[in-house]
C-alpha positions in Angstrom: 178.1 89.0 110.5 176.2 87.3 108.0 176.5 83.7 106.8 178.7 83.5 104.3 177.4 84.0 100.2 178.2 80.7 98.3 178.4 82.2 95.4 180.8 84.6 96.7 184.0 82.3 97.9 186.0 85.0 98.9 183.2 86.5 101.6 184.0 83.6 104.3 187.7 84.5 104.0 187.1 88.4 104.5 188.6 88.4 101.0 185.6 89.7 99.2 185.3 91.3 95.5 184.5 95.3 96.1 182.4 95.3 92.5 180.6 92.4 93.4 179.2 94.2 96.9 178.3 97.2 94.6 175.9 95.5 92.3 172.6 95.2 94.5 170.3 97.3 95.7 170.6 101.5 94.8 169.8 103.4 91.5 173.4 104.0 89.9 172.1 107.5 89.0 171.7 108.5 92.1 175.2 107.4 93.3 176.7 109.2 90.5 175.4 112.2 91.6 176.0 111.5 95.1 179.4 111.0 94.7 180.4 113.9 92.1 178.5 116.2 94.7 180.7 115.0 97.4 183.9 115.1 95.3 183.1 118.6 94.0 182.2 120.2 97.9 185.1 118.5 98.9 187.6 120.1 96.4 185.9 123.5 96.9 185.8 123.4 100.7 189.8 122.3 100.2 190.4 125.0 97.5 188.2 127.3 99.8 190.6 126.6 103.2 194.1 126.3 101.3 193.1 130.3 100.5 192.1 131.2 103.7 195.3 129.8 104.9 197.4 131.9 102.4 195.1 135.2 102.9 194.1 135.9 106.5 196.2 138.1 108.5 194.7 137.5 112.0 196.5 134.0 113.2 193.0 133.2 115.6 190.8 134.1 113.0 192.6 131.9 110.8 192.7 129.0 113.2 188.8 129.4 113.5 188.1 129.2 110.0 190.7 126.7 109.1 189.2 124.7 112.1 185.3 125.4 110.9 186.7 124.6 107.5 189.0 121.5 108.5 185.5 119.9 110.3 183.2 120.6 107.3 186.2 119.0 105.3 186.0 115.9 107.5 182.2 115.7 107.4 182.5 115.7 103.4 184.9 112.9 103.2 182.6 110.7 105.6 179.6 111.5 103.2 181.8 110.3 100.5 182.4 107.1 102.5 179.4 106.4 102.9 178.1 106.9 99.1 181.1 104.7 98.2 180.0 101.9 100.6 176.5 102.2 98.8 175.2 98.8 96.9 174.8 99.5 93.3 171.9 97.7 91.7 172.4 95.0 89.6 173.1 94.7 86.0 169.3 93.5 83.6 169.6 89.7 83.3 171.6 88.6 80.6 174.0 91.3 81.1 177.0 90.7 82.7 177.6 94.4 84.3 180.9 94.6 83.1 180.4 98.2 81.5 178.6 99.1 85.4 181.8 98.0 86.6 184.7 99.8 84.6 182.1 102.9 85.0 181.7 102.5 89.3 185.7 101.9 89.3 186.4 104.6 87.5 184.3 106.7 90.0 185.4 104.9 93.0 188.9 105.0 91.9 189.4 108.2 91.1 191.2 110.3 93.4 191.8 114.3 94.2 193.9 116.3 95.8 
C-alpha cells in the first residue's frame, strides 16, 4: 500500500473519494469508448444468451452455448471493471473538473440489465 495522500484525508482511513482516484493519468476519450464498448458487448452477449435460452431445443446444446455464452459474459464484465478502475486525467489548471465528474458518474453509475 502506498503512504497515505495528504491532500486526500479520507485515503489513510480506506474511506477514499471514487472521483478523486479518477482524475489522473488516462485520456477520458479513450475511457468513454472503453466503457460504452464494454456496456454495449455486454448487453448483446446478454440479449444474445437470454434468446438462446428461449430458442434451443437440444438441452446439451443449450447448456454449451449458455455456458460458452455465460464465460464470455463474465470476461465482459471483468473488462468493464477494469476500464472503471482506470484513472481519468485531470481537469486543465484552473478548472475544477466538476463537469469531468458529473460526466464520469454518469458513466460509472449507470447501470443495465
Amino acid at each position: 500500500m502506498t503512504d497515505p495522500d495528504p491532500t486526500d484525508p479520507g485515503r489513510s482511513t480506506g474511506q477514499r473519494d471514487p472521483m478523486r482516484d479518477l482524475v489522473t493519468g488516462t485520456d477520458v476519450a479513450t475511457l468513454q469508448d472503453a466503457l460504452a464498448r464494454s456496456l454495449d458487448e455486454r448487453d448483446s452477449l446478454a440479449a444474445e444468451l437470454a434468446q438462446l435460452r428461449t430458442e434451443m431445443r437440444d438441452p446439451t446444446a443449450a447448456d454449451i452455448a449458455i455456458a460458452q455464452l455465460s464465460a464470455r459474459v463474465r470476461e465482459v464484465e471483468t473488462e468493464l471493471a477494469a476500464v472503471r478502475s482506470r484513472p481519468v486525467p485531470a481537469a486543465k489548471p484552473g478548472n475544477t473538473g466538476s463537469g469531468l465528474r458529473r460526466i464520469l458518474a454518469g458513466l460509472l453509475g449507470r447501470r443495465r440489465s
